[in-house]
N, C-alpha and C positions, 0 to 999 in steps of 0.2 A: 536490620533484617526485615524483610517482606513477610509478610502473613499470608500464606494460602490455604485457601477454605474448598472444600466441594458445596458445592450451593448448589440451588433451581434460579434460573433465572427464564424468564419467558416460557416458564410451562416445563422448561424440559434440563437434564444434566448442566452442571458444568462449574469452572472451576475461578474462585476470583483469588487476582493479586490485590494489597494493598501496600504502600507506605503513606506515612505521612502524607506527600504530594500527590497521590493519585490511586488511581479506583482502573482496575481492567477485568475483563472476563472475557473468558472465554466457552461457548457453549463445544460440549462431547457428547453429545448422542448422537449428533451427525456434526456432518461438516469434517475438518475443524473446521472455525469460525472464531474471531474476536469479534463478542456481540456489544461491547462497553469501553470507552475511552473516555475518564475523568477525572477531575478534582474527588475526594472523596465526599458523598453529599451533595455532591451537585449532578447538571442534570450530564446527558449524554453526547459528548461531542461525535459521535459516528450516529451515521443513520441506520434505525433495525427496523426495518420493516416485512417479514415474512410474508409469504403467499400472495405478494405485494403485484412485485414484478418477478414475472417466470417466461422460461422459454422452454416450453417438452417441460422435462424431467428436470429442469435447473431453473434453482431458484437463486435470484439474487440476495436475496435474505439483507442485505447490507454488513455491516460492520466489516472486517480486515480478513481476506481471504487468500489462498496461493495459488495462481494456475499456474500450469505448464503449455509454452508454448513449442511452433516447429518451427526450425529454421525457414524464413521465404515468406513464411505463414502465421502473422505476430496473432492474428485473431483466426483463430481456424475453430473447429469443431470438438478438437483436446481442450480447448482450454472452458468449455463449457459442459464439461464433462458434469456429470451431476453429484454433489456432494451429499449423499443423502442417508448412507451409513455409519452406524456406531465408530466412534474415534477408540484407538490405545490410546492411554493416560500413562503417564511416569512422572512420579512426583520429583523434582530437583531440590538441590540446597539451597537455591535461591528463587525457584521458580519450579516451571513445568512442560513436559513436552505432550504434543499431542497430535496424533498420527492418523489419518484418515484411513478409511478401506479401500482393498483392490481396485482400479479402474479398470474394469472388465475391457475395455476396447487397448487398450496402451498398456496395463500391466502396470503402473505405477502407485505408488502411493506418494500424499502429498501431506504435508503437516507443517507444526512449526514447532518451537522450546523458546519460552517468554524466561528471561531472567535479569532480575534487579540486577542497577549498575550501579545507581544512587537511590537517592528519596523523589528524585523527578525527572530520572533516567530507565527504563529498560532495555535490555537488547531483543532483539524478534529473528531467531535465525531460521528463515519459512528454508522450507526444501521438497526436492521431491528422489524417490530412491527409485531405481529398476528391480521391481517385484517380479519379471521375468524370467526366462531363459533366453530373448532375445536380445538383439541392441537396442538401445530407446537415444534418439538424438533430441534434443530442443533446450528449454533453458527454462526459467523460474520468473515469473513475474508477481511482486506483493502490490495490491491493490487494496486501500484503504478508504471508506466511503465516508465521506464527513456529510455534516449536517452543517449546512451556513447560515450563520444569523444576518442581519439586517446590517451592513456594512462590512461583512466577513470578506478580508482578502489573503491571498495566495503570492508564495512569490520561488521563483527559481534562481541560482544565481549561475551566472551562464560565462562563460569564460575562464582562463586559467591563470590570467595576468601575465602574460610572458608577451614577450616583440613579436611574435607571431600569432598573436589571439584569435579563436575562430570556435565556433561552435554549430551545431548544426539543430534543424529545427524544421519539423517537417506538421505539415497545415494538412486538412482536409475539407477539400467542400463537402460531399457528402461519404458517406460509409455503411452498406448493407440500409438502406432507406433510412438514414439517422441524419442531423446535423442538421442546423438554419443556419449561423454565423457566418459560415465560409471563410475565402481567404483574410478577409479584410474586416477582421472581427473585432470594435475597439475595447473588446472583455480582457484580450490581449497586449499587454502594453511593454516594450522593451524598452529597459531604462540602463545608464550608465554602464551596469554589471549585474541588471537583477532584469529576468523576466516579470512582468505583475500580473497578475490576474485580478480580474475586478469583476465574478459572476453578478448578471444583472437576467439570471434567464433563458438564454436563448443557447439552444445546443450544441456545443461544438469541444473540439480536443485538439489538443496538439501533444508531438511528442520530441523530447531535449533531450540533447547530450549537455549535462552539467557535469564537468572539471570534480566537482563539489560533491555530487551528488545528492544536493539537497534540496527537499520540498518542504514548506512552510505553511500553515493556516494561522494567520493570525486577525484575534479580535477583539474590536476594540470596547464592544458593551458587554462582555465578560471578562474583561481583561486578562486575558491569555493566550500563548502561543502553542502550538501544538507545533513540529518538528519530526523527518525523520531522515534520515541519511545512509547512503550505500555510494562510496567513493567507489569513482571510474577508471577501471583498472584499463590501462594501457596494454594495447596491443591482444586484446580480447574481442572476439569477433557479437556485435550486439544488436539487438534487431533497428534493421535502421542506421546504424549508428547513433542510435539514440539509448539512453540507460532510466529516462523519468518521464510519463504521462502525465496529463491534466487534464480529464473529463468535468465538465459541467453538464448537467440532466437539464429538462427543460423545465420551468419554473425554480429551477433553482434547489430540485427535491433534493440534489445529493452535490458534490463536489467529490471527484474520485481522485485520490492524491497515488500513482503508481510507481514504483520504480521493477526495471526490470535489469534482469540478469545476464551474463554472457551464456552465449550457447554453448553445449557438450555432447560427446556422445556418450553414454554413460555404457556399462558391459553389468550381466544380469549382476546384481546387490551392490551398485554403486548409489552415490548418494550426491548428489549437486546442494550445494548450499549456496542461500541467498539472503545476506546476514547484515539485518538493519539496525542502526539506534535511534530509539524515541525518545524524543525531551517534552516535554510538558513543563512551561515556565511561565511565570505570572507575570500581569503586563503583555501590551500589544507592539509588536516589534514594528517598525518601520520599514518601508519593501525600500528602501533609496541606499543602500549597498549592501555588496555581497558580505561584507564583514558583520555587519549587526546578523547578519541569519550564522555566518559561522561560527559566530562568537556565541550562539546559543549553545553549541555542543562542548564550550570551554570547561 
């Protein structure tokens, strides 16, 4: 069974999981927010950096967050809504839920419920509900900000193994004045059945339709993998046609590991769920096929 505490962590509310395997928190005076992803005792595999990087009234604070996006419109003005209100708490039997406040502009609320699977598994089901009287259309995207070390890589695994193999994958030169890498970015490397990412710096994103639906961090001078997974449900309409992001910051501040969700229209007090699992396992996986990363969820 998992231990959960109400703690302070960075000044303010919030609540940590532990097993054996691993250390999470998440902060509740505002946000939500997962400000903590680790080994227990060790240091922090996500980036927290508040008051750091802001836009208006949103801050990116780092650690694992939920937007909501709109159909057409995968980066619009919803999804930078400002998180800056006291969360509901509910404590679970294996975990906990934790629920943001009204979004004044859209009427939504956005949160997640963290619950052990194993001792180096938990599930993260982010969501966002319609807190209004009106319709609210868009989808769910979880965005997780890692901190990379000094050889830290990334990998996708892209295809679905069948006579008809195809996956889709969409580049940017630039975006709202962002991006150096462009199309032809060798941070990017498509191998056998694994996309690789090899951050060296320089800013750029792409974003995948994985079969799989899984993103990896793995590294080699802490020897661990960090894992999270949201399979591709067939015949769900998805932004892009894409289900999983991969943002690199420039110098290398952060690595955003994203997956997102199928779009809905939700009717006022529905609730879209977008329901990941995380592995945390010892040892650096190898990005050279898709099976060493799916064999981590085994």
């Amino acid at each position: 069974m998992p231990t959960v505490t109400k703690i302070t962590f960075d000044g303010v509310d919030a609540l940590e999981l532990r097993t054996p395997a691993l250390r999470l928190v998440a902060v509740t005076a505002w946000g939500p927010r997962i400000a903590f992803l680790g080994r227990p005792d060790d240091a922090n595999l996500l980036l927290w950096k508040p008051r750091q990087y802001q836009r208006g009234e949103w801050d990116l604070r780092g650690g694992h967050r939920v937007w909501v996006t709109r159909p057409g419109a995968d980066e619009c003005e919803d999804t930078y809504a400002a998180d800056n209100a006291p969360c509901d708490v509910e404590l679970l039997a294996d975990g906990f839920r934790v629920t943001g406040g009204v979004n004044p502009a859209n009427r939504t609320r956005r949160g997640f419920a963290v619950t052990r699977i194993s001792d180096h598994a938990v599930r993260i089901d982010n969501f966002v509900t319609n807190a209004g009287d009106l319709l609210y259309s868009g989808g769910v995207w979880a965005l997780t900000c890692t901190l990379p070390g000094r050889g830290t890589q990334y990998g996708i695994p892209i295809g679905d193994g069948t006579e008809w193999d195809a996956f889709t994958q969409v580049m940017f030169r630039r975006w709202a004045g962002h991006g150096a890498g462009g199309y032809a970015d060798p941070q990017f490397e498509v191998r056998k059945d694994v996309l690789a990412i090899l951050p060296q710096g320089q800013e750029n994103k792409r974003m995948i339709q994985s079969h799989h639906g899984i993103i990896a961090m793995t590294d080699s001078a802490r020897k661990l993998t960090f894992a999270k997974r949201t399979p591709w449900l067939n015949g769900r309409v998805y932004p892009l046609n894409t289900n999983l992001a991969l943002y690199i910051g420039p110098q290398n501040f952060m690595v955003e590991m994203e997956s997102m969700g199928p779009e809905q229209t939700l009717r006022p007090g529905e609730t879209l769920h977008h329901v990941e699992t995380w592995v945390l396992r010892e040892g650096a996986v190898a990005l050279d096929s898709a099976h060493a990363l799916v064999d981590l969820f085994a």
